[in-house]
N, C-alpha and C positions, 0 to 999 in steps of 0.2 A: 203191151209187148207186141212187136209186128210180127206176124204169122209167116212161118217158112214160104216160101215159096213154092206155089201148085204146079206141077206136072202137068202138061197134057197129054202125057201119056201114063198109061195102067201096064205095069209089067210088058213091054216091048208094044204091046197093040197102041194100036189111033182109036181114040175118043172118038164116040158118034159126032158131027158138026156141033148135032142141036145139043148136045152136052158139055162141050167145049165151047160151044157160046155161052150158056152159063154159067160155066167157073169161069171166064172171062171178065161178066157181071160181077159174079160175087168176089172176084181178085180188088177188083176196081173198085167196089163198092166199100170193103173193108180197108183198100188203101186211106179213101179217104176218110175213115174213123178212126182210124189207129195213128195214119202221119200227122192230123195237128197236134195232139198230146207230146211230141214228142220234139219237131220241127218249126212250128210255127212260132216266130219270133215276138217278144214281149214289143208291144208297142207306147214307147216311153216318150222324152219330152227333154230337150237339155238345158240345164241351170248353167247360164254363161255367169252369172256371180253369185258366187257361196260362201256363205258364212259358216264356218265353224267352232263350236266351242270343244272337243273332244281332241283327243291329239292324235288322231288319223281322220283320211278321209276316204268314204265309205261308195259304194258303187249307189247309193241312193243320195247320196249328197250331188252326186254328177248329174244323174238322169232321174227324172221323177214318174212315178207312176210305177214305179220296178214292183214286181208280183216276188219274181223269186232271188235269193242273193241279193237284198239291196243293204245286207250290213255287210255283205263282204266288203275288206280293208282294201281298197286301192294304193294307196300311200301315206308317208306320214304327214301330217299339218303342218305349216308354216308356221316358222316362229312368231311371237307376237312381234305385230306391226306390219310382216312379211308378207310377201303372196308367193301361190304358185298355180302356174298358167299351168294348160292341158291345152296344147295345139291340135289340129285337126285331123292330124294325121294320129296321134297318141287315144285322140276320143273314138276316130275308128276301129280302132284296134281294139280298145276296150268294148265297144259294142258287138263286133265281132266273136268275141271273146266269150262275152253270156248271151249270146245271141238276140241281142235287143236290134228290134225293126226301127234302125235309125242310121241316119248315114249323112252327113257334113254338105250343104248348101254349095259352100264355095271354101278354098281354103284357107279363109282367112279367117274361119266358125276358131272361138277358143274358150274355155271358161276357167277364169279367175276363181279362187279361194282362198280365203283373206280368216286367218284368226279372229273369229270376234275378241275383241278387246277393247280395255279403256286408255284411252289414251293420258297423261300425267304432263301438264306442266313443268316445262322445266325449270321456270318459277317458282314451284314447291317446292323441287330439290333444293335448290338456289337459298330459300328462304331455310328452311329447313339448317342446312351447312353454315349460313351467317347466322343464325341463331346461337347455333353448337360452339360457335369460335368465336362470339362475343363474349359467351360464359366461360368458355376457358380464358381468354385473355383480359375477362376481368372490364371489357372494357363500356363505358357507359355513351350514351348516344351526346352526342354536340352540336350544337347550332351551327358553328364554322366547319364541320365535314361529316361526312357522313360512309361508312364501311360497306365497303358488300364483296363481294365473291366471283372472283373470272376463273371458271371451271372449262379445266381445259380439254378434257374427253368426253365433252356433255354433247351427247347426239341432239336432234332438233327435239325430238320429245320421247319420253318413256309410255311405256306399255304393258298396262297389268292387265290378269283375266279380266273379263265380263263380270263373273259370280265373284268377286272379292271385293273388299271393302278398304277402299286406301289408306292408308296410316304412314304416313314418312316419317322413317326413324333414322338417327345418324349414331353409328358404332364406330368402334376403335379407331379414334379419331387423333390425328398427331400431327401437330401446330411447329413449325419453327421460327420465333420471331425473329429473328436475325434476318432472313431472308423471306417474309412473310409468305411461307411456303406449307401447306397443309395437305393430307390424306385422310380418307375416312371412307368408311364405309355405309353405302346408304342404302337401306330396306324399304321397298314401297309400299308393303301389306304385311299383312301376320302372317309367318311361314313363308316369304318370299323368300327368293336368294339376295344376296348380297351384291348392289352394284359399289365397285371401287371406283372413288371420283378421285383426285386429283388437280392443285391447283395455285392461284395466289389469292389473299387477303390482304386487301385495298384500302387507305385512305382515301377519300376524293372529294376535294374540295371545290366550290363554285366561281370561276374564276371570269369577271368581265372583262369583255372583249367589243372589239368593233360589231357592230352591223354592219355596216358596210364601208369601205376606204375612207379614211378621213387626210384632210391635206394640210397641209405644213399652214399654223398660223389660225386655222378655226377653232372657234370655242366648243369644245365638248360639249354637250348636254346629256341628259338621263336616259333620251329617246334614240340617242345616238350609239347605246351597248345595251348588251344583253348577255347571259351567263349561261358559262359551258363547264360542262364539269370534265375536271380533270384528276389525272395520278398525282394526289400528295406530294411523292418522289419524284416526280417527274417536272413539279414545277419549279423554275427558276426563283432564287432569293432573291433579284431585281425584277422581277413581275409584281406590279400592283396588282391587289389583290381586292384592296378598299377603294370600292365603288365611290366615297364620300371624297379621297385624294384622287378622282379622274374627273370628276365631273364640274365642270368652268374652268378647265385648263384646256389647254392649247398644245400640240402636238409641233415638237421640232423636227420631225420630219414625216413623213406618210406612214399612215397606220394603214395596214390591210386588215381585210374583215377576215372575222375569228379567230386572230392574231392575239396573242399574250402582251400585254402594254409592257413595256419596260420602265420605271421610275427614269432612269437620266433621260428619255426622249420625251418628258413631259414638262411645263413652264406654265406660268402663270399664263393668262391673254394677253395677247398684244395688244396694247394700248395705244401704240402706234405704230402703222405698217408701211413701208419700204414705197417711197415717192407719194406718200402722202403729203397734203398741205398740214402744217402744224402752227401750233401757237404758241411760239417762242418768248420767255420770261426771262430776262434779268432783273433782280432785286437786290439794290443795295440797302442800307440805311434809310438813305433819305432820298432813295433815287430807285424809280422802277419805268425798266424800257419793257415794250413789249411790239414785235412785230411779226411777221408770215415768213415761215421757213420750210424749207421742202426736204422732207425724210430721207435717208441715205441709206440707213439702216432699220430695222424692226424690234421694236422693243416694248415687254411689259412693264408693270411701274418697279421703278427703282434703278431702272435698267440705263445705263449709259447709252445713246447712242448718235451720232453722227447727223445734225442738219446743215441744210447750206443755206446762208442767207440769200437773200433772191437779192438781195439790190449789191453786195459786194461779190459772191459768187465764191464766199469765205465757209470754209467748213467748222462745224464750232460743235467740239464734245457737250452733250446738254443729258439732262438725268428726267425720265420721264415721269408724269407727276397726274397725268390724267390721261384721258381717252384724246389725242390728238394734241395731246399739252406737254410742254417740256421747260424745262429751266436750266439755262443756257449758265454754262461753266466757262467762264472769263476771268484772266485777272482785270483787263480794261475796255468794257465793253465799247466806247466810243472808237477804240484803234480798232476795233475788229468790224467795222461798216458802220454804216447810217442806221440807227436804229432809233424812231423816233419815241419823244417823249408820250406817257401814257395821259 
């Protein structure tokens, strides 16, 4: 405790000098024994990031090296996942406050506190709720589709203590299929609270598609699609579906890439393509002509269509029968040009 203050004077008289230079001494000398006990500021150290597992934060969570008051509560913790900053001007204040020998660089000095916590896949949830809603609706896994769960108030990721042990459970859980529409409630640990999810229950099936534009008249191949999964409900009844009915057919008109194939925009190959040279067949009985004719039209086998003969400059419906090969549909082939014998 700091000593009253000394009088240089005794009952109205002046102190001799040389005695008054002494309590002077002894003023000054006891100042400086009694003022650092009481004035001299803790010299500590600042934590710009803190981790907390307690649900407040404490004045030794801030500043380290704290002698006295370092459980004192400053505030409450951040929720899991959360932060809360301390700007520079809110850390002075707090130093100030318990008189700690510390004072902010620039002010842009802050420190983060951050919940310790574990972070939870929302993949586990995810897997978890498709679990729960296969056994409720009974339903068994299949080669042609496959189920899962579009949850629609699912943040990026969940956040349990540090000291707990995950366990994903799923309660009061209620399905409607008419609208494959679900609720439930999902627990992440023992003695958690309850997070309420929210959502749909999916079919989704694999559905090929272009890789890249394909053009009126090319032959598909295998290296030419690739599969996208799609919403069961979402997909058209004239989308092929079977990869084995796309592939060596030919497209009637431009497929764009990642595009759903339609059944009517698909044909056989073209066997023969539009101002090609072809090899034109009449056969009768006892009589087969055969000569060079130039394509009008494009067409895969069985297909009718359109060549001109090059020496009469005669158009002749013909039925195609191979790769650049057609069989010319005449009642008389000699009136319809020169066509010479084979």
């Amino acid at each position: 405790m700091i000593a009253p203050p000394v009088s240089l004077h005794q009952k109205g008289q002046l102190l001799p000098s040389c005695c008054a230079r002494h309590v002077l001494m002894l003023l000054v000398a006891g100042l400086f024994v009694v003022l650092p006990t009481l004035s001299l500021a803790q010299s500590v150290q600042l934590n710009s990031v803190i981790g907390v597992e307690a649900d407040y934060v404490t004045l030794g969570d801030i500043f380290t090296s704290v002698t006295h008051g370092a459980d004192h509560v400053i505030a409450p913790a951040p929720k899991l996942g959360k932060a809360l900053v301390f700007n520079s001007k809110t850390l002075r204040q707090i130093a100030r406050s318990f008189k700690l020998d510390w004072e902010p660089r620039a002010n842009f000095i802050e420190a983060t506190v951050r919940r310790v916590a574990t972070g939870v896949a929302v993949e586990l949830v995810e897997a978890a709720v498709l679990n729960a809603l296969m056994d409720r609706a009974r339903i068994k896994p299949r080669s042609e589709q496959r189920w899962v769960v579009q949850i629609e108030n699912l943040p990026q990721q969940y956040f349990v203590p540090a000291n707990v042990v995950l366990n994903v459970q799923v309660a009061n859980l209620y399905y409607d299929p008419l609208v494959d529409r679900f609720q439930a409630d999902v627990v992440l640990h023992d003695g958690g609270n309850n997070v309420r999810v929210r959502g749909e229950f999916l079919a989704m099936i694999a559905v090929p598609v272009p890789l890249h534009s394909i053009a009126p008249e090319e032959r598909i191949s295998q290296r030419d699609l690739h599969f996208v999964d799609m919403r069961k409900d979402k997909v058209s009844p004239n989308v092929q579906t079977d990869v084995a009915k796309i592939v060596g057919k030919s497209p009637k008109r431009l497929l764009r890439a990642d595009a759903p194939i339609a059944m009517q925009y698909l044909q056989e190959p073209l066997l023969v393509k539009r101002r090609d040279l072809v090899l034109v067949v009449y056969a009768m009985k006892n009589l087969t002509l055969v000569t060079k004719g130039m394509a009008m039209s494009g067409g895969s086998m069985g297909q009718v269509v359109q060549v001109k003969n090059l020496k009469s400059n005669r158009i002749i419906n013909s039925v195609v029968t191979g790769s650049d090969e057609v069989s010319a549909l005449f009642a008389s082939p000699l009136a319809q040009g020169n066509w010479p014998r084979s």
